[in-house]
N, C-alpha and C positions, 0 to 999 in steps of 0.2 A: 535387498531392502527396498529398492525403488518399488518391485511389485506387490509389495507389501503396503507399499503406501500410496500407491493404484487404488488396491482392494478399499481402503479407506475413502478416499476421496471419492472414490467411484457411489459409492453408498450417499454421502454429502452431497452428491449434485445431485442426484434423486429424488432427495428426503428434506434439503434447505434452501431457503429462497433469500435472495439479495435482500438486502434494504433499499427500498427506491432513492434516487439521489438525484440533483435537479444540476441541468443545463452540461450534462458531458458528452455529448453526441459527437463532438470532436473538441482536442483540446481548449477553441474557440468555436463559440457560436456558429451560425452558418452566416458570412458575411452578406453585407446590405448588394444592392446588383452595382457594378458599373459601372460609372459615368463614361459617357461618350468626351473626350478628350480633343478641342477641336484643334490646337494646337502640339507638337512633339517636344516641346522643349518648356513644361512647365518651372513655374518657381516655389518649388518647395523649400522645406528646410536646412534639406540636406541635398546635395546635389548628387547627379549620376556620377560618383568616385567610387571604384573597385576597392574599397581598403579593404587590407590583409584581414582575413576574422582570425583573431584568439586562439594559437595553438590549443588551449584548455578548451576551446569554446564551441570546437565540434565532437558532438554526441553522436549518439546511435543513429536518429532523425536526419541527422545530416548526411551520414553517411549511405543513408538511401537513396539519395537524391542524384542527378546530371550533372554534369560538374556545371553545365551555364544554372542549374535551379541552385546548385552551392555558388556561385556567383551570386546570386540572387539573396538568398539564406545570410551571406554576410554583409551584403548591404541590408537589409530588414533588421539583424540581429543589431547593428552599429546604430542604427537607427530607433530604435528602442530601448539600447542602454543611455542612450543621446538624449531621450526624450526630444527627439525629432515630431514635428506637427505632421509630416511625410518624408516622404523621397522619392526623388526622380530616379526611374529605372529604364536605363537605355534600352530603347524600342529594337534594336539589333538582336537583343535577348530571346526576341522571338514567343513572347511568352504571353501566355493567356491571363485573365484574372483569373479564374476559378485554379489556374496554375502557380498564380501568385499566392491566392490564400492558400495552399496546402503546402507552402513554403514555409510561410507564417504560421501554420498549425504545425510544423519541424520545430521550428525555433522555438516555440512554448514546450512542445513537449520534451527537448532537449535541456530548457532551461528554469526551471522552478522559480529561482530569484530573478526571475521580473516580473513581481508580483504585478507590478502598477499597470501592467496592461490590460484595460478595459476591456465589455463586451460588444464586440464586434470591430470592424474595420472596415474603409472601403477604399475602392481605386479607378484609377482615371485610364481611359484607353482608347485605342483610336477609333475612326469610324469605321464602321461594319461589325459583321459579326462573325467571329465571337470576339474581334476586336484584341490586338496587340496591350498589354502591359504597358503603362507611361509612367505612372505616377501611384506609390502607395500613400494610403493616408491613416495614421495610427488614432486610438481613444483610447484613454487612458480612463481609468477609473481614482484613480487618483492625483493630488497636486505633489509637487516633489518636496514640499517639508514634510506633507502628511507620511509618504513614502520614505522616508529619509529617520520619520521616527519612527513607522513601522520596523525598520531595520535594526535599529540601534536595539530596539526591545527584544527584537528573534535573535541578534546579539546574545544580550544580556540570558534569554531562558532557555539558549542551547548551549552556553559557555559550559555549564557544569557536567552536563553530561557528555561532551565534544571530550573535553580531559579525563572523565571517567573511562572512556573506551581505548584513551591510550593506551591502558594496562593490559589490555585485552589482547594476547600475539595473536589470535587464531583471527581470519578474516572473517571465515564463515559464523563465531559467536560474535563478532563485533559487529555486523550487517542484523544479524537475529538479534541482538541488544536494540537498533536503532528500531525495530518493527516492535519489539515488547517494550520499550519506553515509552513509544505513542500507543499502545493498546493499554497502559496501564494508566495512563495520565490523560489520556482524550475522552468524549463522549461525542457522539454520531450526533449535531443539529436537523433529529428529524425535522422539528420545524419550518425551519428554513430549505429542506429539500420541498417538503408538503406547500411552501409560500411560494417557490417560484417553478416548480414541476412542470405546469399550463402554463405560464407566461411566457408572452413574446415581448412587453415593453417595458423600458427599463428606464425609470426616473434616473437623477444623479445618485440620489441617497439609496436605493436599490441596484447600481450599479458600484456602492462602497461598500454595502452590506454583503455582496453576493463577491466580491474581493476578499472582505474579510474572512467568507466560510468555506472559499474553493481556492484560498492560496495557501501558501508556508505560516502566514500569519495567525491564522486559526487556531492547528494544532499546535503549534511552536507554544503561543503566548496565550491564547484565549482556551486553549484545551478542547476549541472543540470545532465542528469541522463538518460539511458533508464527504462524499467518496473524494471527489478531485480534492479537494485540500487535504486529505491525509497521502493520499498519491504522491502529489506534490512535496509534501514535507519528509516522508518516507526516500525520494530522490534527491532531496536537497539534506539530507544529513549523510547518507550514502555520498555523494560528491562531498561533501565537507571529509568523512573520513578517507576521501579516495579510491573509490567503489562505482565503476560507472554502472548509471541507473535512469532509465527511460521512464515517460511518462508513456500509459497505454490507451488510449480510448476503446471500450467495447461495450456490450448489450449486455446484462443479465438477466434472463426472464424477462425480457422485454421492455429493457426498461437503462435509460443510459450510464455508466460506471464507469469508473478508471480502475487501475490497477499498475503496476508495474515490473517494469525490465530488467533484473538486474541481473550483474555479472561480475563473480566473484568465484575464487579459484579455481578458472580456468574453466568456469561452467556456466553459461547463461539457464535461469530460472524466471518464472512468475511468482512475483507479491501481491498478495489483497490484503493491504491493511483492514481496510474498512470489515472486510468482511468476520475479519477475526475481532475486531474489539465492539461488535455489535453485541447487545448481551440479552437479545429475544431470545436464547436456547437455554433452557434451564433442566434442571436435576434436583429432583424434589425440592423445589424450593428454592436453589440455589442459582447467583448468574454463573456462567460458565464464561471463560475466557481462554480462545484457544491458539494454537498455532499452525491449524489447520492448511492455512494459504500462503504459509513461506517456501518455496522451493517449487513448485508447480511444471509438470515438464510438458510438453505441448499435449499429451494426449488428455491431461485435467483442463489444460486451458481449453480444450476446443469441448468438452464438455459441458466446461460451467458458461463460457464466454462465447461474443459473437464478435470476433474484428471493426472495427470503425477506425482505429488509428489511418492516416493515409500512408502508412509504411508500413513491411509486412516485420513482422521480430523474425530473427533468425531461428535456428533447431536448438530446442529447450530441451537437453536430457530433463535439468531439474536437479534440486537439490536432496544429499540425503538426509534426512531429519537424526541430527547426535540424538543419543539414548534417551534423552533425559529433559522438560525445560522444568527446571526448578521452580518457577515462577508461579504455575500452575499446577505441577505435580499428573501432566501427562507422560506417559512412558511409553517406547516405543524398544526394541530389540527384541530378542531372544528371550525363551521364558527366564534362564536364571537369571540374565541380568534385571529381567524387568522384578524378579522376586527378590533380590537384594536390595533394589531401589525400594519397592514398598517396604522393605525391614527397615528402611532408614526413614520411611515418611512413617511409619506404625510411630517410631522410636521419640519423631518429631512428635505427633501427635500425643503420645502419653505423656511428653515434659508438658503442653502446653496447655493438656485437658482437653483436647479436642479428637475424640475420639469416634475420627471417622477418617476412613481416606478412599478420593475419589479416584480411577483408576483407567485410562484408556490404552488401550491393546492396540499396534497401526495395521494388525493384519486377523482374519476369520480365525486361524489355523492357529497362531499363537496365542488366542483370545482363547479358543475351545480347550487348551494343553493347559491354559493359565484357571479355568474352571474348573478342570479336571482334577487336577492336581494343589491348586493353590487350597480352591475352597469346598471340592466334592473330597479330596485327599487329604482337609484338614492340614494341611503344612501351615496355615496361616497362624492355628495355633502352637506348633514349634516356634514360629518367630515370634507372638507373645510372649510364652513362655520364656524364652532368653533377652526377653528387650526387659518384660518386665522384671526380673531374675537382677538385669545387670542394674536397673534402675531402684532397686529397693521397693519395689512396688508387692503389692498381691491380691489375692482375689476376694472378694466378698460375696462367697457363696460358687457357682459353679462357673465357669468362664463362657460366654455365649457371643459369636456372633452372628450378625443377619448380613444379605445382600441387597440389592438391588440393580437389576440391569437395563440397559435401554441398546437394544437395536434399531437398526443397524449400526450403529455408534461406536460396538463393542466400548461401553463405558460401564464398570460395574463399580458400586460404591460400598461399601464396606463400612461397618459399625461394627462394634466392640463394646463392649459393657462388664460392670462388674467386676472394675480394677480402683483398689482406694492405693492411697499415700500410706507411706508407714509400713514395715515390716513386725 
C-alpha cells in the first residue's frame, strides 16, 4: 500500500504547488539581536527558578533538546503560560541567545494553545560575543482578557466536534476526522498571506491580525486561516483527543509553510492540512478537496518540503490511507474493492440525481486494471444495471456513459445518463 501511495504523491509534487503562506520560516519570526546585559542578575518578572515543567508539557520539540536547553524550555514555557514581561535565566546555563531563541521556537511548536505569543522576542546577555543568555523578554500579541475570550470561544466551536470523535475507537479515523473537519469548514486567508508575505514591521493591530490567522483561533472559530494556523489547530485537537502532534516549520517551492508531526498507532507520519483544503485544483469545473497529505512518510516529505523547524522529526514510515474517505468519494485499494465502493457511490448518486462519480485510483497499475476492466470492459454497466434494477429505476432509450480523465492524478470521472424514475 505505502508504494502505491509513493506512486501518487510522487506525481503531486511534480505537477502541484503550495499556496504561499506569510511569516513561517520558523515557528516564530527571526528574533530582534541582543542586548548586551551589563549586569548578571536582572529583575525580571519571573526569577531564575528551575520549576518542574508539566509532565503533559513536553512534546516532541522538547525532547530534542540538552537537557540544560530543557532547563531552559521549562523555564520559557512557565513563563509564557505566566504571562511573564521576562525571565532571568542563570548565566551558569552557558547559553547563547540565538540558543535561547531555538528554545523558544521548541516550546511554540510543541504548544499551539499559547496563542497570545506575539511576533518576536528578545534577550539580554553579557558582554562579548556572542555573549551568555541573562535574561528573556517575551511580546505578546495580545492582552489576557482578549486571550482569555479568545479561549472561551475555541471552547465553545471545538466542544461539538471534540464529543463527536468520542464514538470513533479507531485512532487513525479519529486523527483523519480532526484534518477533514478543518478541510471542510476552513478557507485558506489568501489575503492575509499576500498582506504580510514582504513585511518586516508589525504595528499592534497587525500583530492581532496576524495572531488571529496563524494561531488555533482562526480555523477553530473564524474558519479561516493561513498554513501555520491550520498547523496549529490540526495539533491542538490532536492533543485534545490525545494524539501527540508537532508543529513543523519548512519551505515549499520556495516559499515559507508549516505542516505537521503526528503520531498515532505506533507510526509517526506527516500532515498538510493546508495543502489539502486549498481548492485551486479542479475537474471540469468542480473544487476538489482531498486527502492527499495525511500520512506522509519521510521520502514524500523530503519531496514536497525543505526542513526549517530547529529540530530534526524522527523516521516517518507514514501512514496507510483506509480504502475509502467518504467525505470526498476518493478510493484507494485493490480493484475490487475500489469497484464495490463505486457501486455504492453510482447507488448514492442515482437516489440523489446526481449522476456522475468522481473517482481517484492511489496507484498507475490499479488505475490501468480499473480502465481496463471497469470502463474499456463495460463492468460499470453491470453495476447500473443491478443498482438501477434494485432501485425501480429504468432507461430512457439506450444506457450511455462518458469519462474523463486527468493525469498524472489517476482521477477519472464518470457520467451516466438516460435513467428516469418509475418503472
Amino acid at each position: 500500500m505505502l508504494k502505491r501511495i509513493l506512486a501518487l504523491f510522487t506525481a503531486l509534487a511534480l505537477t502541484l504547488a503550495l499556496p504561499a503562506c506569510a511569516f513561517l520560516r520558523t515557528p516564530a519570526p527571526t528574533p530582534v539581536p541582543a542586548e548586551t546585559a551589563p549586569v548578571l542578575s536582572p529583575t525580571p518578572s519571573i526569577p531564575a527558578t528551575l520549576a518542574p515543567l508539566p509532565e503533559d508539557a513536553a512534546g516532541y520539540a522538547y525532547t530534542q533538546l540538552s537537557e540544560t536547553e530543557q532547563q531552559l524550555y521549562a523555564l520559557l514555557y512557565n513563563g509564557a503560560v505566566n504571562w511573564a514581561e521576562s525571565v532571568a535565566v542563570p548565566e551558569d546555563m552557558g547559553l547563547t541567545p540565538p540558543e535561547g531563541y531555538r528554545v523558544m521556537d521548541c516550546v511554540l511548536a510543541d504548544h499551539p494553545e499559547i496563542f497570545w505569543h506575539g511576533e518576536g522576542y528578545r534577550a539580554k546577555k553579557t558582554t562579548g560575543e556572542p555573549g551568555i543568555l541573562v535574561e528573556f523578554i517575551f511580546k505578546y500579541a495580545l492582552d489576557r482578557d482578549t486571550a482569555n475570550a479568545w479561549q472561551n470561544a475555541i471552547d465553545a466551536a471545538t466542544a461539538g466536534f471534540l464529543a463527536t470523535v468520542e464514538d470513533i475507537p479507531n485512532d487513525y479515523e479519529r486523527t483523519l476526522a480532526a484534518h477533514n473537519w478543518l478541510c471542510q469548514n476552513g478557507t485558506y486567508a489568501q489575503d492575509v498571506a499576500d498582506k504580510y508575505m514582504q513585511s518586516e514591521d508589525f504595528s499592534t493591530e497587525d500583530s492581532r491580525e496576524l495572531a488571529l490567522y496563524t494561531s488555533i483561533y482562526g480555523p477553530l472559530v473564524k474558519q479561516s486561516a493561513i498554513c501555520s494556523g491550520f498547523a496549529h489547530a490540526f495539533q491542538y485537537l490532536c492533543g485534545k483527543m490525545g494524539f501527540p502532534c508537532t508543529y513543523i516549520s519548512v519551505e515549499a517551492d520556495g516559499v515559507g509553510h508549516a505542516v505537521n508531526l503526528l503520531q498515532v498507532e505506533g507510526r509517526a507520519a506527516f500532515v498538510d492540512v493546508t495543502y489539502d483544503i486549498t481548492e485551486d485544483r479542479w475537474l471540469d469545473g468542480t473544487p476538489i478537496r482531498k486527502i492527499e497529505h495525511f500520512g506522509l512518510n519521510d521520502e514524500l516529505f523530503e519531496r514536497l518540503y525543505t526542513l526549517r523547524s530547529p529540530f530534526a522529526p524522527p523516521l516517518c514510515p507514514g501512514l496507510e490511507l483506509h480504502a475509502i474517505s467518504r467525505e470526498y468519494g476518493y478510493f484507494t485499494g485493490e480493484y475490487e474493492e475500489t469497484k464495490a465502493n463505486i457501486g455504492r457511490r453510482l447507488r448514492e448518486g442515482l437516489r440523489d440525481d446526481n449522476k456522475q462519480v468522481t473517482v481517484q485510483i492511489d496507484d498507475a497499475e490499479q488505475f490501468n486494471i480499473f480502465i481496463e476492466r471497469f470502463i474499456n470492459g463495460r463492468e460499470i454497466f453491470e453495476i447500473l444495471d443491478h443498482e438501477a434494477e434494485a432501485m425501480g429505476l429504468k432507461y430512457s432509450g439506450e444506457l450511455r456513459t462518458a469519462y474523463s480523465l486527468q493525469d498524472p492524478l489517476h482521477v477519472v470521472k464518470i457520467y451516466f445518463g438516460n435513467i428516469t424514475t418509475g418503472v
